[in-house]
SELUM-906452 format. One record per residue (C-alpha): residue number from 1; residue in three letters; chain; x, y, z. Coordinates in nm, 4 decimals, always signed. Each point is the difference from the previous one (the first is absolute). Layout:
N
<r num="NUM" residu="ALA" chaine="A" xx="X" yy="Y" zz="Z"/>
...
//
This chain:
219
<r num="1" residu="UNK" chaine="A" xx="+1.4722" yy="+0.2357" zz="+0.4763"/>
<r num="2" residu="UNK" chaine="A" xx="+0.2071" yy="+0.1223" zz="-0.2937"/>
<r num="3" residu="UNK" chaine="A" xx="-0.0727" yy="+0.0249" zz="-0.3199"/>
<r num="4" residu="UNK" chaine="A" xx="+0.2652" yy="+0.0250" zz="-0.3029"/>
<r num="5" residu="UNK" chaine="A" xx="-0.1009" yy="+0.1256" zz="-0.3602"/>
<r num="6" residu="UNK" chaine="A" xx="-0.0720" yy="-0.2720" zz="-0.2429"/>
<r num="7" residu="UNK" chaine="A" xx="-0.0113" yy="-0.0015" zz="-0.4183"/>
<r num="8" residu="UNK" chaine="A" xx="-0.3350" yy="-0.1181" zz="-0.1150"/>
<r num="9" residu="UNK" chaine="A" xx="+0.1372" yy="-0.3299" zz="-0.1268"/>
<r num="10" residu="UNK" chaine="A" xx="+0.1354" yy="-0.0685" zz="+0.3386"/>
<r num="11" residu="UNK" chaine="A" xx="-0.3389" yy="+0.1061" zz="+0.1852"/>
<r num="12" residu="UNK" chaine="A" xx="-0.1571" yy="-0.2236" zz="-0.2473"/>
<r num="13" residu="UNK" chaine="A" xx="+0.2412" yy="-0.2664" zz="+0.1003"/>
<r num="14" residu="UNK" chaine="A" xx="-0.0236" yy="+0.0407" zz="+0.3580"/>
<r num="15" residu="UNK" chaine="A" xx="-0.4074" yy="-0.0380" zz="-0.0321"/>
<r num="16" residu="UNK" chaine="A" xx="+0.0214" yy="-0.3249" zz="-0.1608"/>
<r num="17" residu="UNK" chaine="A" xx="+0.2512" yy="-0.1130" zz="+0.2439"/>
<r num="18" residu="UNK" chaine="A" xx="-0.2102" yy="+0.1186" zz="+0.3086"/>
<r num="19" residu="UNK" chaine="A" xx="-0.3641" yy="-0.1300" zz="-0.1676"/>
<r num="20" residu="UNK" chaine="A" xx="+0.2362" yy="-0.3452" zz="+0.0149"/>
<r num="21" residu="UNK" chaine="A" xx="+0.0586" yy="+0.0437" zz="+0.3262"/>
<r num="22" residu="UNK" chaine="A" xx="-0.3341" yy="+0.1217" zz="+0.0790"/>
<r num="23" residu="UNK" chaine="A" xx="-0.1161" yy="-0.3278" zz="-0.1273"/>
<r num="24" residu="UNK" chaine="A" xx="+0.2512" yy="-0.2450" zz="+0.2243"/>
<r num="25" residu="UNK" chaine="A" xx="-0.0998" yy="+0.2196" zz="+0.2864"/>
<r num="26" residu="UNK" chaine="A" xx="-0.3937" yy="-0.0598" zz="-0.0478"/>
<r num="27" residu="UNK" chaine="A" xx="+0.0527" yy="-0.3878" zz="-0.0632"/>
<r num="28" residu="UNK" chaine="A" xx="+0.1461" yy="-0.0262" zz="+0.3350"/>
<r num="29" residu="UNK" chaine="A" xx="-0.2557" yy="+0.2119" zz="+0.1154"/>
<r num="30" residu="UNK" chaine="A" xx="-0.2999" yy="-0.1862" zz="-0.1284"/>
<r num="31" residu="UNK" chaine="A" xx="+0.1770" yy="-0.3292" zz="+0.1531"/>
<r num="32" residu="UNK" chaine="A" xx="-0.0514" yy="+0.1294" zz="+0.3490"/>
<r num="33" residu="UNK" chaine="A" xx="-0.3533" yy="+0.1829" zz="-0.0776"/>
<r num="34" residu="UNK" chaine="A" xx="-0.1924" yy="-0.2853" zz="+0.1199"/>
<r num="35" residu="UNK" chaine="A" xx="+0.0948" yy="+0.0278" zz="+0.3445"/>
<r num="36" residu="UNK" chaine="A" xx="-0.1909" yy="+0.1976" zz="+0.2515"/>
<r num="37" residu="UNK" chaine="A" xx="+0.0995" yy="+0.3889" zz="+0.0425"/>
<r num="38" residu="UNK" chaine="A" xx="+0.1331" yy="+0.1184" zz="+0.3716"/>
<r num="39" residu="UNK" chaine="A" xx="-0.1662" yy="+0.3511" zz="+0.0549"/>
<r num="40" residu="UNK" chaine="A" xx="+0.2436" yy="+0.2420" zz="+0.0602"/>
<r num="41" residu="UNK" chaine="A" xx="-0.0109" yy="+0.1954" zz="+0.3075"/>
<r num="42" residu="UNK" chaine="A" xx="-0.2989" yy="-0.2359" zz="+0.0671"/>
<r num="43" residu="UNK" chaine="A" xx="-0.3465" yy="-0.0192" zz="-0.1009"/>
<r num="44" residu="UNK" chaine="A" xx="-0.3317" yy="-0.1845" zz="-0.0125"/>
<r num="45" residu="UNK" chaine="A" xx="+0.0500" yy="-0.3958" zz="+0.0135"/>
<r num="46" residu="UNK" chaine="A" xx="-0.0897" yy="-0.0977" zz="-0.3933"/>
<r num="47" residu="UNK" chaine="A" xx="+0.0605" yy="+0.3524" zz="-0.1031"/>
<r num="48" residu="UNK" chaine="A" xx="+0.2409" yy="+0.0301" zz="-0.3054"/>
<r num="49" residu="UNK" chaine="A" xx="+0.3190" yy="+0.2259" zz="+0.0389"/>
<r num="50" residu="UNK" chaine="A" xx="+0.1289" yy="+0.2205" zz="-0.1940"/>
<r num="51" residu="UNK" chaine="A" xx="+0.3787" yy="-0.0611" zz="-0.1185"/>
<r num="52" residu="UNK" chaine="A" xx="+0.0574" yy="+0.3415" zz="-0.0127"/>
<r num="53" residu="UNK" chaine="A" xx="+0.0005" yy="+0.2557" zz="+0.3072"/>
<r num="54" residu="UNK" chaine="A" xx="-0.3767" yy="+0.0961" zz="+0.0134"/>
<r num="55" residu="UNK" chaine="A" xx="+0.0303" yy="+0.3621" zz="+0.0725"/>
<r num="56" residu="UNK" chaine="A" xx="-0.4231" yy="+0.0594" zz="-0.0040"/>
<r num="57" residu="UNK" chaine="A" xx="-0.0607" yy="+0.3277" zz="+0.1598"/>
<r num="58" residu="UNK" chaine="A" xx="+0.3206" yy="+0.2022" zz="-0.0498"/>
<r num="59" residu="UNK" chaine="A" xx="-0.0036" yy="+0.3740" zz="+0.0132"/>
<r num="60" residu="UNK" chaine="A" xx="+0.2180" yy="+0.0705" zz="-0.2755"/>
<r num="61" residu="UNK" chaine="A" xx="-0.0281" yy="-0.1517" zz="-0.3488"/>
<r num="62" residu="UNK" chaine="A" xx="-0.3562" yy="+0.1382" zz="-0.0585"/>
<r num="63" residu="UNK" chaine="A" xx="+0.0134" yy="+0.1323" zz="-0.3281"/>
<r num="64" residu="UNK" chaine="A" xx="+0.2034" yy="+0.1358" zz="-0.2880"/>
<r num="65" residu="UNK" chaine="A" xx="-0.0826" yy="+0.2433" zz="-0.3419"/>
<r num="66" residu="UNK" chaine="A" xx="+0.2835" yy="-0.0705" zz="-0.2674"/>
<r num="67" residu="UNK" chaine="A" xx="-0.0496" yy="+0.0582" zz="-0.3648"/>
<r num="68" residu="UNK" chaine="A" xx="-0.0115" yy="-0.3441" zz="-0.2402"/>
<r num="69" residu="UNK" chaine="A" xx="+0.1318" yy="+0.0217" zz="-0.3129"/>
<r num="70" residu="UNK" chaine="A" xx="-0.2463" yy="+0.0931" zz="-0.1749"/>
<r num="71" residu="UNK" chaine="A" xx="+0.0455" yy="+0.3791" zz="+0.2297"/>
<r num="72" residu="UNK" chaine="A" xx="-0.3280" yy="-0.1025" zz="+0.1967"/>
<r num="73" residu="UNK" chaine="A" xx="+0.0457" yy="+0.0324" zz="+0.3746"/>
<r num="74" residu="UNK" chaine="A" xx="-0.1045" yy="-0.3219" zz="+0.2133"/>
<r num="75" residu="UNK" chaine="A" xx="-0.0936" yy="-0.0999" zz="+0.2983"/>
<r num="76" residu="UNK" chaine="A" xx="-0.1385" yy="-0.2873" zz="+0.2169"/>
<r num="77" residu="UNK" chaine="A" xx="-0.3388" yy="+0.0408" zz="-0.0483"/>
<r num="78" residu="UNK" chaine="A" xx="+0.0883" yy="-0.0483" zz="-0.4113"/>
<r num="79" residu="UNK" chaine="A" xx="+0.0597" yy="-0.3815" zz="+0.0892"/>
<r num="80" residu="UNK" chaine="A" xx="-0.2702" yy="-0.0680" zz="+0.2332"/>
<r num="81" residu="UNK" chaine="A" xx="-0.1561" yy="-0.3672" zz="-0.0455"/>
<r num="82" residu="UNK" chaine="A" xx="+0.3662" yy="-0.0937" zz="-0.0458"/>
<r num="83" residu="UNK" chaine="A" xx="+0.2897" yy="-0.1276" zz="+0.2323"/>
<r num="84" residu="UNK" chaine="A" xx="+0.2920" yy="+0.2638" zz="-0.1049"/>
<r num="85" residu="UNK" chaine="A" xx="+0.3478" yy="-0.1042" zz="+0.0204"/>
<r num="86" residu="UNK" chaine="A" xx="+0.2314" yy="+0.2860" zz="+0.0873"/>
<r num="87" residu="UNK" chaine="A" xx="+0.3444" yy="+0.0332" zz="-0.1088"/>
<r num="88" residu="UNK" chaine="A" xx="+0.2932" yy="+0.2537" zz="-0.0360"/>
<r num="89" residu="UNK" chaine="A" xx="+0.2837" yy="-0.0146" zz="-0.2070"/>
<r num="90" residu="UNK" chaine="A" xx="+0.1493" yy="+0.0874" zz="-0.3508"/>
<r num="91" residu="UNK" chaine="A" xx="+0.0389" yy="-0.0842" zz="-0.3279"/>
<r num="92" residu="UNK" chaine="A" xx="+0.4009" yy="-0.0295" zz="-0.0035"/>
<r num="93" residu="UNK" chaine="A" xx="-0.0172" yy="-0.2257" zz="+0.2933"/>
<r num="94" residu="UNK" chaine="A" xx="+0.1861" yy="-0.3246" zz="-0.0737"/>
<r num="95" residu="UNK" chaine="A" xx="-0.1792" yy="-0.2639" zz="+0.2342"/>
<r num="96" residu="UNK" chaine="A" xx="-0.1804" yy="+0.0890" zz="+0.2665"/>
<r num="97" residu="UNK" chaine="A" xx="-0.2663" yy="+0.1481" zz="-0.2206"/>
<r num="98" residu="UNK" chaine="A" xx="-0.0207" yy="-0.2561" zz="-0.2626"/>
<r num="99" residu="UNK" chaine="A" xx="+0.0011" yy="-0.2505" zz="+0.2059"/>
<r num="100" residu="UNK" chaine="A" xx="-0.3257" yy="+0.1688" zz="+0.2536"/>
<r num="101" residu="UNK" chaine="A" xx="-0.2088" yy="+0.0448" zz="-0.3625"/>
<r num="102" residu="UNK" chaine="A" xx="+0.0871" yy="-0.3057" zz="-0.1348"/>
<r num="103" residu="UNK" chaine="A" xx="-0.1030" yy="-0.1596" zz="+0.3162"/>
<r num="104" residu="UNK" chaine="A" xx="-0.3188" yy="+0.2160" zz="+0.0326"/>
<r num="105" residu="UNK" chaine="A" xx="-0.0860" yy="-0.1698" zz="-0.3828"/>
<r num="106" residu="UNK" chaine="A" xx="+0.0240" yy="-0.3177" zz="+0.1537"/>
<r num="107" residu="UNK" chaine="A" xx="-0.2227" yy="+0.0600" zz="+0.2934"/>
<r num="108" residu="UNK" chaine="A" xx="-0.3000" yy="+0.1949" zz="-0.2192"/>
<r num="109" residu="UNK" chaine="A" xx="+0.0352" yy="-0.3635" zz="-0.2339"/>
<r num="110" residu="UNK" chaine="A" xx="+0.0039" yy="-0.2092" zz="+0.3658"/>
<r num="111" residu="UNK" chaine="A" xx="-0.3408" yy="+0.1824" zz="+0.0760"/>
<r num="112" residu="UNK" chaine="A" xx="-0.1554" yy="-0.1175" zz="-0.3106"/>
<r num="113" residu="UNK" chaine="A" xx="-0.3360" yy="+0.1492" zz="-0.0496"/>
<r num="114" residu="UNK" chaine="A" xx="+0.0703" yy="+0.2599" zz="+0.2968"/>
<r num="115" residu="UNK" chaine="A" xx="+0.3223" yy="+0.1378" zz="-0.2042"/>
<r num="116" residu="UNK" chaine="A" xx="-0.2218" yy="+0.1537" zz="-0.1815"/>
<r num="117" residu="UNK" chaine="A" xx="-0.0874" yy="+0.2289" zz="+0.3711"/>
<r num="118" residu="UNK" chaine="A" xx="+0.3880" yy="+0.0436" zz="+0.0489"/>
<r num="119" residu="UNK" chaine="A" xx="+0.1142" yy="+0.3418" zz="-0.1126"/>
<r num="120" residu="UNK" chaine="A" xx="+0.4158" yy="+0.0381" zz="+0.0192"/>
<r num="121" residu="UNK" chaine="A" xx="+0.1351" yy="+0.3471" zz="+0.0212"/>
<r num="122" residu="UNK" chaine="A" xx="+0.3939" yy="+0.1642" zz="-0.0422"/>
<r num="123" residu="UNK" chaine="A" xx="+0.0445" yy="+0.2953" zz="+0.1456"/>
<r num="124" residu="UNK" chaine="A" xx="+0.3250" yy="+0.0569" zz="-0.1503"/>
<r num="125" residu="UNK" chaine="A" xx="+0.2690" yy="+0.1962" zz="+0.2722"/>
<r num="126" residu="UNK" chaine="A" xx="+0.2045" yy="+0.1309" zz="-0.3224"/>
<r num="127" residu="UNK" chaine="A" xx="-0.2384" yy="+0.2823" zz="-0.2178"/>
<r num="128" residu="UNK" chaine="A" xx="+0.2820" yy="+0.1624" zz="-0.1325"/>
<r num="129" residu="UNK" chaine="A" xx="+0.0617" yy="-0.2919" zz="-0.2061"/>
<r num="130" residu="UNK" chaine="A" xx="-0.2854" yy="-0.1865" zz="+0.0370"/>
<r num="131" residu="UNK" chaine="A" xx="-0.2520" yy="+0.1822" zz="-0.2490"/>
<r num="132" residu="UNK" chaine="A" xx="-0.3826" yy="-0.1295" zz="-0.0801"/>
<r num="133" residu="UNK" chaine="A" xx="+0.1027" yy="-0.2023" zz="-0.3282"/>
<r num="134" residu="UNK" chaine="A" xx="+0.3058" yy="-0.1719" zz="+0.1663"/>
<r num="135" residu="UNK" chaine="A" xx="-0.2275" yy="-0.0807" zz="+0.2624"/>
<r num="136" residu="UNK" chaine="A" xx="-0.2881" yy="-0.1101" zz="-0.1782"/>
<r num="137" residu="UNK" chaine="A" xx="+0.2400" yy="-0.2607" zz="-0.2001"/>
<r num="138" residu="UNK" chaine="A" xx="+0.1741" yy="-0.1296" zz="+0.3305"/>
<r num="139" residu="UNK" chaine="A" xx="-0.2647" yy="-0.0988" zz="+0.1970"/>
<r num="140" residu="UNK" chaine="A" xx="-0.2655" yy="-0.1272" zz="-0.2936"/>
<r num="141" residu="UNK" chaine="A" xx="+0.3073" yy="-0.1915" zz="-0.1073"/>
<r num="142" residu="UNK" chaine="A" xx="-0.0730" yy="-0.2241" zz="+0.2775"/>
<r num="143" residu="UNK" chaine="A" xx="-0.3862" yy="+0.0193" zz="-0.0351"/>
<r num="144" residu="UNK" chaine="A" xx="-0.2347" yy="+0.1914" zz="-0.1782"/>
<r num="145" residu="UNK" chaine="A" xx="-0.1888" yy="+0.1109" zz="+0.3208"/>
<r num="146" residu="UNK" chaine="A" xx="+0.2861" yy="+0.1237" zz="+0.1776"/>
<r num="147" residu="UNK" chaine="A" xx="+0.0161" yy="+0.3766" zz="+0.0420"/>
<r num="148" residu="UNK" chaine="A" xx="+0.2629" yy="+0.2790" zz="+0.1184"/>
<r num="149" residu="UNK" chaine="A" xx="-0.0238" yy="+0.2935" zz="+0.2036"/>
<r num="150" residu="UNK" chaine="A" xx="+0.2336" yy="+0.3190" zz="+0.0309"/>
<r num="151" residu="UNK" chaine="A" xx="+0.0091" yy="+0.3147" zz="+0.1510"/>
<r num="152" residu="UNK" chaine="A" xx="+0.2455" yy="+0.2745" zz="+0.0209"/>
<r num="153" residu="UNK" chaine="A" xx="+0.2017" yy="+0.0793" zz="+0.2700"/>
<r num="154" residu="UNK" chaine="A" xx="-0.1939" yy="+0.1506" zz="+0.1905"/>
<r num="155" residu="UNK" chaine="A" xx="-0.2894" yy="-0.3094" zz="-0.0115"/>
<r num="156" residu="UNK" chaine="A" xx="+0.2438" yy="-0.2680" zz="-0.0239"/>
<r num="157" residu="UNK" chaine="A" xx="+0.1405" yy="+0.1311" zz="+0.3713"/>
<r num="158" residu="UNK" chaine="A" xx="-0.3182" yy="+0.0103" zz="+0.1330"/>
<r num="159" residu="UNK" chaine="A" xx="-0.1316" yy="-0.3421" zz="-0.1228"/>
<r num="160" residu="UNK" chaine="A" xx="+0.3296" yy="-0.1734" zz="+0.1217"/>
<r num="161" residu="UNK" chaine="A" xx="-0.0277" yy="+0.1734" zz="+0.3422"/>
<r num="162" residu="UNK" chaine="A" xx="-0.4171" yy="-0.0857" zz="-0.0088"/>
<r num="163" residu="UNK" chaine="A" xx="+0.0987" yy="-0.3406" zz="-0.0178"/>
<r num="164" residu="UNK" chaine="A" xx="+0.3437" yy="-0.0646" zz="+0.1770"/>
<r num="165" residu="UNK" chaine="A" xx="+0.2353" yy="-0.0475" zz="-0.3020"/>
<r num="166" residu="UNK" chaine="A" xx="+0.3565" yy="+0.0776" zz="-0.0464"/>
<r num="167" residu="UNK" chaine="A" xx="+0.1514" yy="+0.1284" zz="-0.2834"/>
<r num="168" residu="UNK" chaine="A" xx="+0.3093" yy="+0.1680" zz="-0.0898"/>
<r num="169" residu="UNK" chaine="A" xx="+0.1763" yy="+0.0530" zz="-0.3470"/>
<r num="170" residu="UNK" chaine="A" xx="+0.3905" yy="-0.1331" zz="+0.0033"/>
<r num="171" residu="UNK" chaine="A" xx="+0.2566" yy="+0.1212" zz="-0.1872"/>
<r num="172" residu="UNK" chaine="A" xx="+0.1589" yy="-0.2881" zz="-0.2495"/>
<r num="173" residu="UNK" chaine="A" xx="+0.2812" yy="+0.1759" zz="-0.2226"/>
<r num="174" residu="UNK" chaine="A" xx="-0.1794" yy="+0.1980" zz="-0.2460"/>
<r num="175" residu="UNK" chaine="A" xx="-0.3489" yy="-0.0522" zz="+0.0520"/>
<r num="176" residu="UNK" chaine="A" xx="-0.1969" yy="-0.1543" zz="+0.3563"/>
<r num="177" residu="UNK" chaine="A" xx="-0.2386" yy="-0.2799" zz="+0.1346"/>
<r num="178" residu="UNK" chaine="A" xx="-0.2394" yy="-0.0072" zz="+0.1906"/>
<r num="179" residu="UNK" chaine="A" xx="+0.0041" yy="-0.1648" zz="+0.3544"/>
<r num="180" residu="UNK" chaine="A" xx="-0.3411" yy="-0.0619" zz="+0.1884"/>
<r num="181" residu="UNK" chaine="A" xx="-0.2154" yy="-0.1901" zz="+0.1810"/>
<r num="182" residu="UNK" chaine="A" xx="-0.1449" yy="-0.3374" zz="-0.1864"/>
<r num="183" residu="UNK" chaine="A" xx="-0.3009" yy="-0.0950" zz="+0.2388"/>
<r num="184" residu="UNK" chaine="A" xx="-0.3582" yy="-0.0299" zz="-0.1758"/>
<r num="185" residu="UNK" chaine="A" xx="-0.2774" yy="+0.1438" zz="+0.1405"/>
<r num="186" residu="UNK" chaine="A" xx="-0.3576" yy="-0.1771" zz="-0.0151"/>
<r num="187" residu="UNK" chaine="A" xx="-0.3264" yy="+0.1868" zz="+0.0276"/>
<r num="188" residu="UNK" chaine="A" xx="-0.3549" yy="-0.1721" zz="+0.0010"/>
<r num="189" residu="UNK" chaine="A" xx="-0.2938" yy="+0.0651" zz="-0.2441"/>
<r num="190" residu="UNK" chaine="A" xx="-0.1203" yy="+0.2438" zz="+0.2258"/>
<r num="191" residu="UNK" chaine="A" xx="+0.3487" yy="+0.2206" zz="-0.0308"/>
<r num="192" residu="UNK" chaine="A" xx="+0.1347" yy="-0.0615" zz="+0.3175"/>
<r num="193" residu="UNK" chaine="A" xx="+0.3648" yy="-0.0612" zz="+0.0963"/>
<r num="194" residu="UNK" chaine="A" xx="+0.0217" yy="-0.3707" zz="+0.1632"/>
<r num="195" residu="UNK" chaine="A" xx="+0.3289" yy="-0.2053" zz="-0.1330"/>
<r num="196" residu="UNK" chaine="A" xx="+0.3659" yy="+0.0866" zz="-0.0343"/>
<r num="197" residu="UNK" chaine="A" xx="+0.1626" yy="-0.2670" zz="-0.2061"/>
<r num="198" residu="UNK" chaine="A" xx="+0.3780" yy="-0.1108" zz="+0.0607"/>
<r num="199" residu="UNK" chaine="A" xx="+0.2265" yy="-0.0056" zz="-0.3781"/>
<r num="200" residu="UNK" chaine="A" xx="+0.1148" yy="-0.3343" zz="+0.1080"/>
<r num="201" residu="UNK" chaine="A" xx="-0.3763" yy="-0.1490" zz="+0.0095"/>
<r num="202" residu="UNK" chaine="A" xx="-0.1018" yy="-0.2387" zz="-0.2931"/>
<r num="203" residu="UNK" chaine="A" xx="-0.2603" yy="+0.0563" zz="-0.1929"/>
<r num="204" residu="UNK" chaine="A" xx="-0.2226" yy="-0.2441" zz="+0.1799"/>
<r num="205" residu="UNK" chaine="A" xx="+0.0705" yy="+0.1579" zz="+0.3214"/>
<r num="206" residu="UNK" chaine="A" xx="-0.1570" yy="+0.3520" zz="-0.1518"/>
<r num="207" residu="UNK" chaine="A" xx="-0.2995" yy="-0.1726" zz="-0.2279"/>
<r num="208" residu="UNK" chaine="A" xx="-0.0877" yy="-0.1869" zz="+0.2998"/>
<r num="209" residu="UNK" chaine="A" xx="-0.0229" yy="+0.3288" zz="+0.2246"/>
<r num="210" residu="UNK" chaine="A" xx="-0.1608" yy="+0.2056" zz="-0.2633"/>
<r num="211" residu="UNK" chaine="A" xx="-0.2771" yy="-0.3253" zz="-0.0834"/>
<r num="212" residu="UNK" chaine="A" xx="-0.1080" yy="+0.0909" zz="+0.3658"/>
<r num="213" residu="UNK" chaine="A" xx="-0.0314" yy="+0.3394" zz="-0.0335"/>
<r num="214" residu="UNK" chaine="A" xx="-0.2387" yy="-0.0610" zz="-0.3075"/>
<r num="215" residu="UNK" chaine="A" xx="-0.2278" yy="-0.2254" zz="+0.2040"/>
<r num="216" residu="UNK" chaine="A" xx="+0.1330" yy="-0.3128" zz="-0.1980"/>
<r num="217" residu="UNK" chaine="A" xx="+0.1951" yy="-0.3243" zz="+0.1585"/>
<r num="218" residu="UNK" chaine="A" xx="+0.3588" yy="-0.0111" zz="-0.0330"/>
<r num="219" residu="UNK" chaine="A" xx="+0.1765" yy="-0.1114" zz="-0.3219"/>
//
């Protein structure tokens, strides 16, 4: 999926456009929440499915040690009691990134109390540009929670290849984007890889996966 370079009044514009859309999306998706849920793939009569591809058990995926912002490296264990939504992307990305944290907003407000057990992390596929302060403001832009990872080279290779992720910088005139991989990754409280979440999945379609991760019924 490419990604072009955006201003920051046209990112901002693009977020408000896609939390709109985010919104239609999760209306029509509420309408047809009442009906029952087919198990993908099968599965236990009564059992609720997941929406997204339940990928419990992988061998890859495991773990990761970036630095946050704040220079402290991190790791799985950090977040454990918590559900931890996984993404990668950048800062200069003019839609598909906005759009997956502005969406991941919606679904930590869809879980109500149990937000509060969602943590959302960046781990940005652009360090040269994207640096810990332009981070920091990026993703706590769309909630104070929210936090960003980054490596160098070296770490971002090895985090991309840990967990499947494409990546590649493009040449656009003078400067580049970034084109990569927009799936979300879910891991339980416990730290372990289960969900991989499709861009084009509402917001319900993700709170109402991660609510069953975190023992809770579906919103």
């Amino acid at each position: 999926m490419m990604n072009q370079a955006a201003s920051p009044g046209r990112r901002r514009a693009l977020a408000r456009l896609a939390l709109l859309a985010l919104a239609a999306a999760s209306l029509m998706a509420c309408e047809r929440a009442g009906s029952p849920q087919t198990a993908r793939g099968g599965g236990a009569p009564g059992k609720q499915a997941f929406r997204g591809i339940d990928i419990t058990g992988a061998a890859w995926g495991q773990d990761f040690r970036l630095r946050d912002t704040d220079g402290n490296y991190r790791q799985l264990a950090d977040f454990r009691g918590k559900a931890v939504l996984l993404y990668f992307g950048f800062t200069q990305c003019p839609d598909v990134c906005p759009t997956a944290l502005v969406r991941a907003a919606e679904v930590k407000q869809l879980l109500g109390e149990q937000g509060a057990r969602l943590q959302v992390l960046l781990v940005t596929v652009d360090p040269e540009r994207d640096t810990p302060e332009i981070l920091r403001s990026y993703v706590t832009a769309f909630d104070p929670d929210f936090m960003a990872l980054r490596g160098d080279a070296a770490e971002l290779k090895k985090t991309a290849a840990d967990f499947r992720i494409y990546y590649k910088k493009v040449p656009t005139g003078s400067s580049y984007t970034m084109d990569h991989s927009a799936q979300a990754y879910v891991f339980d409280a416990q730290g372990k890889l289960r969900l991989s979440l499709r861009h084009e999945q509402t917001a319900q379609d993700y709170a109402h996966d991660i609510a069953l991760l975190l023992g809770q019924p579906p919103v």
